[in-house]
C-alpha positions in Angstrom: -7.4 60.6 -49.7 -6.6 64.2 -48.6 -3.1 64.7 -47.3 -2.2 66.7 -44.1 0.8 69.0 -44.9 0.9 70.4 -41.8 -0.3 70.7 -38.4 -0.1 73.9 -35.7 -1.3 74.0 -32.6 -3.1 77.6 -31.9 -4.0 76.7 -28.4 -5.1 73.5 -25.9 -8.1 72.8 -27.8 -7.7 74.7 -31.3 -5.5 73.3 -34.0 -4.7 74.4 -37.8 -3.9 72.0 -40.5 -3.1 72.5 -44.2 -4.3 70.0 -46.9 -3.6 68.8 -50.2 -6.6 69.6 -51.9 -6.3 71.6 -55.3 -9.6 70.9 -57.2 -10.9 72.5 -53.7 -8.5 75.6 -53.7 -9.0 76.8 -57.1 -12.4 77.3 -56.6 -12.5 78.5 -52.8 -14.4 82.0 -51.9 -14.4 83.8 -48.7 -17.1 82.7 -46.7 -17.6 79.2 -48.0 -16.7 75.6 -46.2 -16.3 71.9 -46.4 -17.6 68.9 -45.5 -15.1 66.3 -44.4 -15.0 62.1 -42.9 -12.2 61.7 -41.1 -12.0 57.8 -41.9 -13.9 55.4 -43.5 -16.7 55.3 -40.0 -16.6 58.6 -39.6 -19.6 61.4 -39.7 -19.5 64.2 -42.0 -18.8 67.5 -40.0 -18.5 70.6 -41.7 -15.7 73.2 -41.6 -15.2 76.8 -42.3 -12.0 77.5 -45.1 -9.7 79.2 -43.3 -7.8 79.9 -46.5 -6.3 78.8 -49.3 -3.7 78.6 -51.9 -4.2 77.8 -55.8 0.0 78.1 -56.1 0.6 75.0 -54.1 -3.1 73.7 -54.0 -4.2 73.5 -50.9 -6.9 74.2 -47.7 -6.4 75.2 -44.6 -8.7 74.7 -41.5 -9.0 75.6 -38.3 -10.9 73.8 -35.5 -11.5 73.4 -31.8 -11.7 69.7 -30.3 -15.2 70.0 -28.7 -16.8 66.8 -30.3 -16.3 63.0 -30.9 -15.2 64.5 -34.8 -13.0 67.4 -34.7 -11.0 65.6 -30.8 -10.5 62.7 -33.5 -9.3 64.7 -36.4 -6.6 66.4 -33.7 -5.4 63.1 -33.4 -4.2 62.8 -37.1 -0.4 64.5 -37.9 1.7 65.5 -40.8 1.3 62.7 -43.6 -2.4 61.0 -42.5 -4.6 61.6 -44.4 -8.3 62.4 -44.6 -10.9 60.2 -46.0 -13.3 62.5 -47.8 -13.3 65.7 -48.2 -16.4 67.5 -50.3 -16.0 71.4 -51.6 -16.2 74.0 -51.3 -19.9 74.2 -50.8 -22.5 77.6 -49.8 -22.6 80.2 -51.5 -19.4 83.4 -51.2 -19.8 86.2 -49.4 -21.4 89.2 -50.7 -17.9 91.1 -51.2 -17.8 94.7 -52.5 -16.7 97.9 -51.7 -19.3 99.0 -48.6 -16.6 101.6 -47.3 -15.7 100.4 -43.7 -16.3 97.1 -42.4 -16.5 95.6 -38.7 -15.9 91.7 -39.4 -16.5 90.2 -36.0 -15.1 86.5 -35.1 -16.2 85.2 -32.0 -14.2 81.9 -31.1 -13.2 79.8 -33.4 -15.6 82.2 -35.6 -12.2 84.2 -35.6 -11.1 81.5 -38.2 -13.5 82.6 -40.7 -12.7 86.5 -39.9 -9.4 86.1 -41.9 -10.1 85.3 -45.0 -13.3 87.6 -45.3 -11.4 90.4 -44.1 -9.0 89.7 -46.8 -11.7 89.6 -49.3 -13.0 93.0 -48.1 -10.2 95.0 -47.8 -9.0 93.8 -51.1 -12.2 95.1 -52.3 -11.5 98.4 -51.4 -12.7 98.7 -47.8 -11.6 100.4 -45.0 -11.4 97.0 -41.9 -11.7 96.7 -38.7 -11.4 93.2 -36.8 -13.3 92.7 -33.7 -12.0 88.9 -32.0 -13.7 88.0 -28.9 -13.0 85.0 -26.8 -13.3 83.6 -22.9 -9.7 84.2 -22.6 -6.2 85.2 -24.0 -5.6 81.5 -24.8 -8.2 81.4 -27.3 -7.1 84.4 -29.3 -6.3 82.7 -32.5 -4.9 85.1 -35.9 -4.6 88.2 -34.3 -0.9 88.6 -35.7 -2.3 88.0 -39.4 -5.5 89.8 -39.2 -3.0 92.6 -38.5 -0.7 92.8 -41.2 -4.0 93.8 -43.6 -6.8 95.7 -41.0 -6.9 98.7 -40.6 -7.3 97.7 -36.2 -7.7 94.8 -34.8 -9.4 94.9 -31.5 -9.8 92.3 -28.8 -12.4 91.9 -25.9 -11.9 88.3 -23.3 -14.7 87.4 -21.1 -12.1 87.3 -18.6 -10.3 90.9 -19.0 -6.8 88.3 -19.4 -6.5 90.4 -22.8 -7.2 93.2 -24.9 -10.6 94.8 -22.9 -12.7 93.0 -20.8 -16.3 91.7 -21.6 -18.2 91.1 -25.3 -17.6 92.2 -28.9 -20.5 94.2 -28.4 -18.9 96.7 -26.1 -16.2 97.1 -28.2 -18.6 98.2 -30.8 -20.6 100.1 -29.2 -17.5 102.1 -28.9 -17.0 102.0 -32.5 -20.9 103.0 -33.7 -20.5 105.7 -30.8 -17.4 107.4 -30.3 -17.1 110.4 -32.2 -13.9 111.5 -30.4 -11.3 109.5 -32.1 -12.7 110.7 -35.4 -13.7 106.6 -36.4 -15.7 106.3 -39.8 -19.1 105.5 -40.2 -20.0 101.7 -40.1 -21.5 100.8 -43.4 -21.3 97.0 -42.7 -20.7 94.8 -39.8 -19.9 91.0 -40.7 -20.5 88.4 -37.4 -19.2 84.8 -37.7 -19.4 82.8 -33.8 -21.7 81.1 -31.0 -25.6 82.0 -31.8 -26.0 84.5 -29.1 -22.7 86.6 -30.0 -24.4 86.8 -33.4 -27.8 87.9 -32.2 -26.5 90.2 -29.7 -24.9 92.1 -32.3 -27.5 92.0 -34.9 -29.8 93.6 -32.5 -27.1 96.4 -31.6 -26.9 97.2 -35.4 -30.6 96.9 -36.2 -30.8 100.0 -33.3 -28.5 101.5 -35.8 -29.8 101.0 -38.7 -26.4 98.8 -39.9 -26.6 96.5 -42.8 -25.2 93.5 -40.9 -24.5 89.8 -42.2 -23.7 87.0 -40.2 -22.7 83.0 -41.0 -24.8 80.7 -39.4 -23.9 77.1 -38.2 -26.8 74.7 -38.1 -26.7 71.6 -38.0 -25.5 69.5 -41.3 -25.6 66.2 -42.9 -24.9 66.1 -46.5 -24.5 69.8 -47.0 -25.9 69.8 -50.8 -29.6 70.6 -49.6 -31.6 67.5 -49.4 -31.7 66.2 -45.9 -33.1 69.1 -44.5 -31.1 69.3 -41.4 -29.8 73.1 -41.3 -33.3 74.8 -42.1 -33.6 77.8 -40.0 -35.8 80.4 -40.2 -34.9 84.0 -41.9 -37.5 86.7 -42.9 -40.1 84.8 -41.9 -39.2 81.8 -44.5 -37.6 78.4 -43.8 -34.1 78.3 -45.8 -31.4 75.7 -45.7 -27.9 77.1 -44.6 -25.9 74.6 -46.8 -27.3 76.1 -49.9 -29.0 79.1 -49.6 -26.4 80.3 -47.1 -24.0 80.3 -45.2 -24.5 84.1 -45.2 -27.9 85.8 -44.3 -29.1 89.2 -42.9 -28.5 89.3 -39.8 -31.5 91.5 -38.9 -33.7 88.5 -40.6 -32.5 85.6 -38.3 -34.5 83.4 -35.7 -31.5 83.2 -33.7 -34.0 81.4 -31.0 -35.1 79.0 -33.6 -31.0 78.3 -34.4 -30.2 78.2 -31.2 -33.2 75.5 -30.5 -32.0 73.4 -33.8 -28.3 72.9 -32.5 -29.8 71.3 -29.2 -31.2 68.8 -31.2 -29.2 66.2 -30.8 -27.4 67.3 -27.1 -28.1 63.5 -25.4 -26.7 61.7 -28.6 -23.8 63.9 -28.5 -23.4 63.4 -24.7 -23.0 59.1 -24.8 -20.4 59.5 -27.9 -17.9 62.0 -26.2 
């Protein structure tokens, strides 16, 4: 059993909980997840590490209520406990010293931002967070993105915050304007919904931007052998659990991903 230690409420539908989970933390690396069963019925979902802490072992994860899984994990509180919890699993991401970086969280995407922005600027890097969400409600980590990037920007559907419309305008602004003397991008990181990925994957492939992104197909066991997250990159069939969760972003079927996660829409629809 994995123990909650604590439980925050980020908005109406996205919630934050820490967990006793030391064999987990001390060997946690930007970019990598989990698979957890919330009880002894439960499916196995998968979840991003938000971050982690080897000092007082621990995980922390951050997810919104959208399914029959993560609205009955929001139900659990301080001292409930988990029933399995399986990590971390993928491989890290490819963290170095690329000179400045545009990490780009759509969502709850934003989740995984934090601790790959972490990674890079400890690296060396020069960061800049781009968050995008519907509305102001669903701006999650700004405040601690902020203490460590260089800027953190912010773009709502709805104009409620930060500017209005997609992460894409804000960098286009970034690749393009000159005036404010911003620094070549030498990397742009994407983590959120399928078509915020590919919409920025093709802005950087116009300009010629090494770009990764962390893809979210579907799972089952998450180790590689059911076959259930194959997507398509480069022309060849991979499996996210294993071979990613990173790829380049100028490789990806997003239309084939996009396709995958539909799979299962009806089942989904009689269980929530």
């Amino acid at each position: 059993m994995f123990t909650i230690l604590e439980k925050t409420q980020l908005s109406s539908t996205i919630k934050k909980i820490k967990i006793k989970a030391p064999e987990i933390s001390l060997k946690a690396k930007a970019g990598q997840f989990v698979v957890l069963v919330v009880d002894e019925k439960g499916e196995r979902i998968p979840l991003t590490l938000a971050d982690w802490d080897i000092a007082s072992g621990t995980i922390t994860l951050i997810f919104q209520e959208v399914g029959f899984t993560t609205k009955k994990l929001g139900t659990l509180n301080v001292g409930d406990s988990i029933q399995h919890l399986l990590g971390p699993l993928g491989k890290p991401a490819d963290i170095e010293k690329f000179g400045t970086v545009v990490c780009i969280g759509g969502g709850v995407g934003i989740a995984e931002v934090y601790p790959l922005a972490l990674a890079y600027k400890k690296a060396g890097n020069k960061v800049i967070a781009i968050l995008g969400t519907r509305s102001k409600e669903l701006v999650i980590l700004e405040n601690e993105l902020k203490k460590f990037c260089d800027q953190v920007l912010v773009a709502t559907d709805d104009g409620s915050y930060g500017q209005k419309g997609f992460v894409t305008d804000v960098l286009i602004q970034i690749i393009t304007d000159k005036k404010n003397g911003l620094p070549q991008i030498d990397l742009v990181y994407a983590i959120g919904p399928v078509k915020m990925m590919k919409a920025v994957s093709e802005l950087t492939r116009k300009y010629n931007i090494k770009t990764f992104v962390s893809l979210n197909p579907i799972m089952v066991d998450a180790t590689g052998m059911c076959g259930s997250c194959r997507c398509k990159v480069a022309g060849k069939t991979v499996f996210g659990c294993v071979d990613g969760p990173e790829f380049n972003g100028h490789e990806v079927d997003f239309d084939e991903l996009e396709k995958r996660l539909r799979l299962f829409e009806e089942q989904e629809k009689k269980i929530a």
